[in-house]
N, C-alpha and C positions, 0 to 999 in steps of 0.2 A: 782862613780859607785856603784850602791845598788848590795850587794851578796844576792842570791837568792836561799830564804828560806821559810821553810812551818811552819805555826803553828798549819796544821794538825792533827791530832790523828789519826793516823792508825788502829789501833786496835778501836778504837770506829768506825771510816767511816766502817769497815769490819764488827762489827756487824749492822749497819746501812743498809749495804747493802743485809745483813741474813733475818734480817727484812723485807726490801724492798721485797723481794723474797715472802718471809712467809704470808707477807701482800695480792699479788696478788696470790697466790694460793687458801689464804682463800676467797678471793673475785671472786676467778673461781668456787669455790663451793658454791658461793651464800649467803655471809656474808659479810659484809663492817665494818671492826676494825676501828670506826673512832676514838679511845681514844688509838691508837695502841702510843708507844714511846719507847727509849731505854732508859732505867736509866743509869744513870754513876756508877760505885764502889763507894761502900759505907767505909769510913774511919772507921767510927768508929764502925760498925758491922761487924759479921759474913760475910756479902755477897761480897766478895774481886773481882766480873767479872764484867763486863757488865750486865746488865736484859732488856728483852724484854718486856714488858709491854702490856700485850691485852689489857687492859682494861677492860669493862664491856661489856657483852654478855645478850641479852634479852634471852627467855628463845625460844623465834623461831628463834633466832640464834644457838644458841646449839641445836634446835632439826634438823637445816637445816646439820649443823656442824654433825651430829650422825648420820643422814641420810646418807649423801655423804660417812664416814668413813665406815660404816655398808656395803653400796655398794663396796665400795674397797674392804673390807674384805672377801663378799661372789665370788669375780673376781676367778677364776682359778688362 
C-alpha cells in the first residue's frame, strides 16, 4: 500500500492562487497579462519570496490600467 503524499508546494500554489486573483481583476478592468507568471526564490540573490511576474504592458494597457485606477480613486 502506497502512503499518501504531496510533492506540492504550498506556499508557491498560495501565491499562484494571489496571482490567479490579480490576473482576473486586471482582466475586469480590461487588460489581458498574457506574459503574467510566478517566479520561484531566488538562491543566489537578494530576492528570498516568490515574484509575480506581469510581464510586459503595451502602453494602451497602462493607459486602460490608469484609466480604471484614476476612476476608483475619484469614487466616494
Amino acid at each position: 500500500m502506497y502512503e499518501d503524499i504531496s510533492f506540492a508546494n504550498s506556499d508557491r500554489e498560495e501565491v499562484e492562487e494571489e496571482a490567479r486573483e490579480f490576473f482576473n481583476h486586471v482582466k475586469n478592468l480590461g487588460v489581458r497579462l498574457d506574459d503574467i507568471d510566478v517566479l520561484d526564490p531566488c538562491d543566489g540573490c537578494r530576492r528570498g519570496a516568490y515574484l509575480v511576474h506581469v510581464g510586459n504592458l503595451t502602453t494602451d494597457d497602462v493607459r486602460t490600467l490608469n484609466a480604471a485606477l484614476r476612476e476608483r480613486e475619484e469614487r466616494p
